[in-house]
C-alpha positions as CSV (number, residue, x, y, z in Angstrom):
1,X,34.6,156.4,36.4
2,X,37.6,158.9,36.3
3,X,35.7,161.6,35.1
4,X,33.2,160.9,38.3
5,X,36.2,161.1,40.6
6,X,37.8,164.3,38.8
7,X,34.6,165.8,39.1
8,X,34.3,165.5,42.6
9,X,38.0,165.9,43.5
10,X,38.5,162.8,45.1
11,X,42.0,161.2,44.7
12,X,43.1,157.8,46.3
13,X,46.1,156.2,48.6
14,X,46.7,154.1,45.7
15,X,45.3,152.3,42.4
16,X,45.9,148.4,42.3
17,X,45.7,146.8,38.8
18,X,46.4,143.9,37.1
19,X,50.0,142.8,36.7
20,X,52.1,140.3,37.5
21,X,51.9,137.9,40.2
22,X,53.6,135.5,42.0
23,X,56.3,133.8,40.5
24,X,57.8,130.4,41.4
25,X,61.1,129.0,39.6
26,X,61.1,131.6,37.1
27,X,64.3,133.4,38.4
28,X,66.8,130.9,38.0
29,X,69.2,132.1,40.8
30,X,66.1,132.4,43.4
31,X,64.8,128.8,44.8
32,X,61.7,130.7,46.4
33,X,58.4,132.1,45.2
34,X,58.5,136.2,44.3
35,X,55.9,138.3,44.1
36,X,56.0,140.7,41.4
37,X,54.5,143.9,42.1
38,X,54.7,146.3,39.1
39,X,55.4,150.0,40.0
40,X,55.9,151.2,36.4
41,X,54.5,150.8,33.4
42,X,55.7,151.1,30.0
43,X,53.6,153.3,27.4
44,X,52.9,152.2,24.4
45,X,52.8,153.8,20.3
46,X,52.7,152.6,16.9
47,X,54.4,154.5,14.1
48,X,53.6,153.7,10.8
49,X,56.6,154.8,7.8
50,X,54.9,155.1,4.5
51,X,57.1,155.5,0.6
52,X,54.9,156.9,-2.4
53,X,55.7,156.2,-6.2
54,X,54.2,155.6,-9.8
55,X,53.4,152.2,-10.7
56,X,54.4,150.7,-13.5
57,X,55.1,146.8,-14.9
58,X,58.2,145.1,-13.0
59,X,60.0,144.5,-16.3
60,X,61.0,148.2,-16.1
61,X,61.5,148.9,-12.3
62,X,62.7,152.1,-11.6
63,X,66.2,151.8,-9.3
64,X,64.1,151.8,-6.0
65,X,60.5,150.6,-5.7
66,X,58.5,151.8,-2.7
67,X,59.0,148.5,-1.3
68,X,62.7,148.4,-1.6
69,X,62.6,151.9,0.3
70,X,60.1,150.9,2.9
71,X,62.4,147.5,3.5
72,X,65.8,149.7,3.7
73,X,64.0,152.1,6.6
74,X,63.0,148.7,8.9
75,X,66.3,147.9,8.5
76,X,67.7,151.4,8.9
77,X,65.1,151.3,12.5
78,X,66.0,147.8,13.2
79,X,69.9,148.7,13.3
80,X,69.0,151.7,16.0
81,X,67.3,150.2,19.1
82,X,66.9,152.5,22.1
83,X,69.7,152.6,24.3
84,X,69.4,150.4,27.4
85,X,69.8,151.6,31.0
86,X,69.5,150.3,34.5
87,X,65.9,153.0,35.2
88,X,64.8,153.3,38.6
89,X,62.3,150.5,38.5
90,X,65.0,147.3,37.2
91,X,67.4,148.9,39.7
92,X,64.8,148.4,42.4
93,X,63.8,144.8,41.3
94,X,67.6,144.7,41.3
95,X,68.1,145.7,45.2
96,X,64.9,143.6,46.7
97,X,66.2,140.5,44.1
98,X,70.0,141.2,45.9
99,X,68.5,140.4,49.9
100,X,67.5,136.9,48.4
101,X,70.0,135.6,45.9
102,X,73.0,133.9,47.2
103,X,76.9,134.9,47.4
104,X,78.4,136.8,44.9
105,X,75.0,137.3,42.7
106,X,73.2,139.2,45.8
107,X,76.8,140.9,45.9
108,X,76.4,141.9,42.1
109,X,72.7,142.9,42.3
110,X,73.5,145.2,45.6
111,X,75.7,147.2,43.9
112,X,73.8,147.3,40.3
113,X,74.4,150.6,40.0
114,X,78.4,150.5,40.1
115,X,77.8,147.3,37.7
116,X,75.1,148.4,35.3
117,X,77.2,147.9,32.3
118,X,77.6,144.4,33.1
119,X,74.5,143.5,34.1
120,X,72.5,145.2,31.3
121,X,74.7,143.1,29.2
122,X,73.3,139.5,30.7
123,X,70.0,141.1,31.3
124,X,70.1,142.2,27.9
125,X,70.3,138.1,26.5
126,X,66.3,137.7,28.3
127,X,63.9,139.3,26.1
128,X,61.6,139.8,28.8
129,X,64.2,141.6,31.0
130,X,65.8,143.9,27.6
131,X,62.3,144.8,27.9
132,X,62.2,146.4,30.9
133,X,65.5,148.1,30.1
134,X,64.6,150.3,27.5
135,X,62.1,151.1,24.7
136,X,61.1,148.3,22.4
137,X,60.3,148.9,18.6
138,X,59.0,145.4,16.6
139,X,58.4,145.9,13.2
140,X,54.7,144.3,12.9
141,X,52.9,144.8,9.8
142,X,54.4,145.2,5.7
143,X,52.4,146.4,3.1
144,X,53.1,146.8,-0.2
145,X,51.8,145.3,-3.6
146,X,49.0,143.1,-4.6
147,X,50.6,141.3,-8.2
148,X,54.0,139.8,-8.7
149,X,54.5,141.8,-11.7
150,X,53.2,145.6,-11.1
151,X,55.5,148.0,-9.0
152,X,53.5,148.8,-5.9
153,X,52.5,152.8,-6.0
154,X,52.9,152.5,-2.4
155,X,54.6,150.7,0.4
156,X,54.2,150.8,4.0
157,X,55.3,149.1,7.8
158,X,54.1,149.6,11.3
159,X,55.9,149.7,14.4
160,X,54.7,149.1,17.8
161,X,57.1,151.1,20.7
162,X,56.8,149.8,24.0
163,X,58.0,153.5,25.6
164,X,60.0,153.2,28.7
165,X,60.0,155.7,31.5
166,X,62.2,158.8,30.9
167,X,61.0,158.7,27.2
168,X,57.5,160.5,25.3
169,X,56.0,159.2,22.7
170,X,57.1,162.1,20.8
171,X,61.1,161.5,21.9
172,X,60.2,158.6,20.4
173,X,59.0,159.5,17.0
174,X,62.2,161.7,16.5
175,X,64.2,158.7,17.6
176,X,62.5,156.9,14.6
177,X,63.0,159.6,12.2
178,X,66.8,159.7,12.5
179,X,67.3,156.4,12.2
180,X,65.4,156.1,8.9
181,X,67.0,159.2,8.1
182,X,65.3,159.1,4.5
183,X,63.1,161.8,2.5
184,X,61.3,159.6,0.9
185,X,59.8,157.9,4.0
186,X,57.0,159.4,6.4
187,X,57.5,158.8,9.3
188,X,54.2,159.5,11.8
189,X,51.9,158.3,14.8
190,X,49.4,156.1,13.5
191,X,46.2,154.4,14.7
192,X,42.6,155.0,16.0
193,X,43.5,153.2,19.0
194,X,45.9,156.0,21.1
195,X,49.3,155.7,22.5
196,X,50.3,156.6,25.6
197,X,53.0,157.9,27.9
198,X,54.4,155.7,30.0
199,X,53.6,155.3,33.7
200,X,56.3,156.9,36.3
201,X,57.4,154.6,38.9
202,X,55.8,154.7,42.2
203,X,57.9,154.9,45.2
204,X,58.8,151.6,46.6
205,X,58.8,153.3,50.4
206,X,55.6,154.4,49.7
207,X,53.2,153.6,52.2
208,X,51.1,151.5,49.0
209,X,53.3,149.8,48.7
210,X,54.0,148.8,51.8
211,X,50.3,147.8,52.4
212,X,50.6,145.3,49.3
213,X,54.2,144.1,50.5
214,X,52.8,143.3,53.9
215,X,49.7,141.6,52.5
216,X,51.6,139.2,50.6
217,X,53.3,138.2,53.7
218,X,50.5,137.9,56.0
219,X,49.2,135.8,52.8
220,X,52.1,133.8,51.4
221,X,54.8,134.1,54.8
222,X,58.3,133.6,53.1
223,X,57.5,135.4,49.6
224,X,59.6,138.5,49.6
225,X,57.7,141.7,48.0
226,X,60.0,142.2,44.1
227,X,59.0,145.9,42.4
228,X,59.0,145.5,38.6
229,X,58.0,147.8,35.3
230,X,55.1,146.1,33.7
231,X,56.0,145.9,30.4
232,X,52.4,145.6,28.4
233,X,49.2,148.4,29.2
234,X,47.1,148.1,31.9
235,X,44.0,150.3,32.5
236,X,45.5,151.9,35.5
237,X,47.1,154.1,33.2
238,X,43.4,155.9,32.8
239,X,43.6,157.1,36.7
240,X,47.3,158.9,36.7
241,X,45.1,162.2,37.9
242,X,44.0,160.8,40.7
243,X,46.5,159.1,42.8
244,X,50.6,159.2,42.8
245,X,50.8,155.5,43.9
246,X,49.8,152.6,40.9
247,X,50.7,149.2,41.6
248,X,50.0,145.7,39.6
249,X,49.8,143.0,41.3
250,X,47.5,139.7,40.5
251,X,47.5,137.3,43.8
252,X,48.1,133.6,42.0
253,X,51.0,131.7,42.0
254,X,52.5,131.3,38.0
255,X,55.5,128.3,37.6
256,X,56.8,128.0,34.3
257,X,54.7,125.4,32.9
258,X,51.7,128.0,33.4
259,X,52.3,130.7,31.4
260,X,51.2,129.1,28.1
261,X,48.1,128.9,29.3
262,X,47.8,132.8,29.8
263,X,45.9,134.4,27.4
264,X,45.5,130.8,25.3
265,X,43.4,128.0,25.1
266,X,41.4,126.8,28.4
267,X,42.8,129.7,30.3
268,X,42.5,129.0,33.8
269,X,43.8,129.1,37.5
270,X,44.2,126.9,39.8
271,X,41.5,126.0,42.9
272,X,44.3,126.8,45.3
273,X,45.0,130.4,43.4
274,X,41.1,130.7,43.6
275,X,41.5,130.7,47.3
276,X,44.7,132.7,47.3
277,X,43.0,135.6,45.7
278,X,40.1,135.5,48.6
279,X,42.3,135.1,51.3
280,X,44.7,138.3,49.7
281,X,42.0,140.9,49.3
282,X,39.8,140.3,51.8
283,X,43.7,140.6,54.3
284,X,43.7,144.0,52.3
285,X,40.5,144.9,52.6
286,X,40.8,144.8,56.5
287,X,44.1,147.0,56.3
């Protein structure tokens, strides 16, 4: 437990959790497998943004009902998204994607940095890859009245942030605010269940990473090593104290047809994947 660890001051090389894994025909300018090997991960908040009134009977409304506020500030939030950036993790992905994709795209990935404009703006039509470039905000709850004809005394949404790296949940709960930019909305952290920061990146020269990178080699030969921000919560964000070097990483092989299965009905892996993961850790286990 961390508490154990803290107790005793022991820190460690490096914590490997659950993440991505190995990817195959899933990058459509990449005809090889890619493992995916997360070295960030976003944090995570929900904000809930509350109106108050009087009821009353909906044949004399006043001129805004709670709910007519609360729908104008998801709006208001929905028409302010973060700004999107090439952060150190996507330009990473970015270089290591570059020494295996042909021509002119390796060209373009290379030199992401001198390009980021452009390639945030195709990145940007994925939503899994938008998601990596900056901090997500889905509207994911509305509450308001109970009876089509009495004015709700009180309306309310929730908003789950996905935070990426460089922002706090508090930067992000200011963000919020100005964009609803209204009086008569709240605007505060909510839940029982608590947010969290999101996870630096770990250095991809690190020698973690290098142990991972060269397990998956001496595992899969041929599948290059591809550092990535993890875009959901992990519980490797509980051991930040003890160890400068967090990696996710799950040893199976995922093609598209496979990832309906995750989290769904008759989840499963494959017998081959079974035998992937033994051969994987016990290789890392002897390094």
């Amino acid at each position: 437990n961390v508490a154990f660890f803290k107790e005793k001051n022991i820190k460690f090389e490096y914590v490997l959790d659950e993440g991505a894994a190995i990817v195959d025909g899933m990058v459509s300018f990449v005809k090889r497998p890619l493992a995916m090997i997360g070295i960030s991960e976003k944090g995570r908040v929900s904000i809930e943004l509350e109106a108050l009134g009087s009821p009353g009977h909906s044949a004399m409304p006043p001129a805004n009902t709670t709910a007519g506020i609360i729908g104008k500030a998801v709006a208001a939030v929905e028409r302010h998204p973060f700004r999107k950036s090439l952060n150190y993790s996507v330009s990473q992905m970015l270089n290591s994607l570059a020494a295996v994709a042909p021509g002119a795209v390796g060209f373009l990935l290379a030199n992401n940095r001198f390009y980021s404009p452009l390639l945030i703006s195709i990145l940007a039509k994925s939503p899994s890859m938008a998601a990596m470039l900056h901090t997500t905000q889905a509207v994911t709850v509305l509450k308001a009245g109970v009876k089509e004809n009495i004015i709700p005394e009180q309306a309310s949404a929730l908003l789950n942030l996905r935070i990426v790296p460089g922002e706090t949940m508090e930067s992000a709960l200011r963000h919020v605010t100005k964009a609803v930019n209204d009086k008569r909305v709240s605007v505060r952290i909510w839940g029982n269940f608590p947010g969290n920061d999101p996870i630096e990146p770990s250095d991809v020269n690190s020698q973690a990473f290098g142990i991972i990178a060269s397990t998956v080699a001496e595992t899969l030969p041929g599948v290059p090593a591809i550092p990535y921000m993890v875009t959901a919560s992990t519980d490797s964000r509980s051991y930040t104290e003890l160890t400068d070097n967090i990696l996710r990483f799950t040893p199976v092989v995922f093609k598209p047809a496979d990832l309906a299965g995750v989290h769904g009905f008759n989840e499963r892996i494959s017998l081959d994947n079974y035998g992937l993961c033994i051969e994987f850790f016990k290789k890392l286990l002897q390094k």
